[in-house]
C-alpha positions as CSV (number, residue, x, y, z in Angstrom):
1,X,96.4,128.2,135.5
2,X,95.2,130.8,132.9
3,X,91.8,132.8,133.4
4,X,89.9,130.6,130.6
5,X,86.5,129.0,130.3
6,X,86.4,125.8,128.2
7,X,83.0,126.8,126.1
8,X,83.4,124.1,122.9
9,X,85.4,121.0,123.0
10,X,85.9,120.1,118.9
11,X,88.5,118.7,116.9
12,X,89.1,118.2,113.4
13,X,90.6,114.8,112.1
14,X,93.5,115.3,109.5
15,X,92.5,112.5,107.6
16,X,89.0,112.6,107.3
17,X,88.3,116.1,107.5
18,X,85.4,115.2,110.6
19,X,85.0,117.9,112.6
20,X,83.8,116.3,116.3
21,X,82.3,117.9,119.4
22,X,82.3,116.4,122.8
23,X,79.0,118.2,124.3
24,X,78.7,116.6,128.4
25,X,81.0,115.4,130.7
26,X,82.0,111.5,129.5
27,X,81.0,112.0,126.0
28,X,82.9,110.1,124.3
29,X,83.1,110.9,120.3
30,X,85.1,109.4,117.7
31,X,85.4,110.9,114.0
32,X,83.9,109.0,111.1
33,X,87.4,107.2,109.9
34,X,88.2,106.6,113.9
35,X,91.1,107.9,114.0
36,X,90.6,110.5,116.2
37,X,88.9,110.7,119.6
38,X,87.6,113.8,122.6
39,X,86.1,113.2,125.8
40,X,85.3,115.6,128.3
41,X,82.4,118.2,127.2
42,X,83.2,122.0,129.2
43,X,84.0,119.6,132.1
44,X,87.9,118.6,130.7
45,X,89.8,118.1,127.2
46,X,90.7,114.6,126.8
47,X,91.9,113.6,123.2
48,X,93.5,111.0,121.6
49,X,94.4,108.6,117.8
50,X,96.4,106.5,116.6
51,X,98.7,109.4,115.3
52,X,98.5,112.5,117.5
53,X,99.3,114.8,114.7
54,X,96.0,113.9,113.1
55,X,94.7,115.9,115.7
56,X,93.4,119.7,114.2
57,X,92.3,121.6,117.7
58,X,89.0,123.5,117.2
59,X,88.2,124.2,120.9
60,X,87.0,127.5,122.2
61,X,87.9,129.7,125.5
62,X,86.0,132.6,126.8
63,X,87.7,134.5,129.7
64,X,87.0,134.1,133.3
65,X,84.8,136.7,134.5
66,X,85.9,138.2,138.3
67,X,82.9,136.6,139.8
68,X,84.1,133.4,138.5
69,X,87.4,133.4,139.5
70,X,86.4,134.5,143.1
71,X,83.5,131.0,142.8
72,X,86.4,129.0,141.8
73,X,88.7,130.1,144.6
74,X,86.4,129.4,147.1
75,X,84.9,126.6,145.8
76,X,88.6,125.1,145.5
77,X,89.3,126.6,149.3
78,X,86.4,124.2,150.6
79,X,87.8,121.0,149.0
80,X,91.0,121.5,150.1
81,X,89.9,122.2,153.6
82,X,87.1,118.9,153.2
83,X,89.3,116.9,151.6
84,X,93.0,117.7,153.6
85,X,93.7,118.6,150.1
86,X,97.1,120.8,150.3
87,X,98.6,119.8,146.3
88,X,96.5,122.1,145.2
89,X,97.7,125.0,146.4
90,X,99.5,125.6,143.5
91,X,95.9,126.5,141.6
92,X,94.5,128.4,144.8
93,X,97.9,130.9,143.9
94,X,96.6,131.1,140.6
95,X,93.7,132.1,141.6
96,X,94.7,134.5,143.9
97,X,96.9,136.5,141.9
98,X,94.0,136.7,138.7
99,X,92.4,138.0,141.9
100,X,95.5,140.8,143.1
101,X,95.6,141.8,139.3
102,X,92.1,142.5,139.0
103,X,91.6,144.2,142.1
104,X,94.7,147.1,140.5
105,X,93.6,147.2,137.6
C-alpha cells in the first residue's frame, strides 16, 4: 500500500489516439475504435482490450494527506472488526507505518 489518492482515471488507446476518463464508480467507458476499456472512477482502476499493450496510462495520484491516512485506518479498523475481517491486516500495517513515519518526521 503506497500513500496515494487516485484523482483521474484516463487512458490513451494506442491505436486510436482516444484519450478516455472514467469519472464515477461503474463508469464504464470505451475509446472510439473499442479497443480499449476503464471502469472504476477515484473509487478503483479497472482496465482492459483486446491487446493490453494498447493501453497508454494517463491516470493521476495526489498524496495522502495525514488526516487521510489516520480516516483510512480507522475506517478499515471498523470493517474488520464488523466484518471478522482479519485478511486485511496486511493494509492496516500499511497504514500504520505511513502513520510511525509521519509522526518522526
Amino acid at each position: 500500500m503506497n500513500n496515494q489518492v487516485l484523482i483521474k482515471n484516463s487512458a490513451e488507446c494506442a491505436l486510436c489516439h482516444d484519450v478516455i476518463e472514467s469519472k464515477h464508480r461503474h463508469d464504464f467507458v470505451h475509446c472510439k475504435c473499442g479497443e480499449i476499456f476503464i471502469d472504476g472512477g477515484t473509487s478503483y482502476v479497472r482496465c482492459g482490450a483486446n491487446d493490453l499493450s494498447n493501453i497508454i496510462n494517463r491516470c493521476e495520484y495526489r498524496e495522502m494527506t495525514y488526516q487521510e491516512v489516520l480516516a483510512e485506518r480507522d475506517r478499515l479498523v471498523e470493517y474488520m472488526e464488523s466484518y471478522n475481517a482479519p485478511y486485511h491486516k496486511d493494509s492496516l500495517a500499511a497504514l500504520e507505518l505511513l502513520i510511525e513515519k509521519a509522526n518522526n518526521v
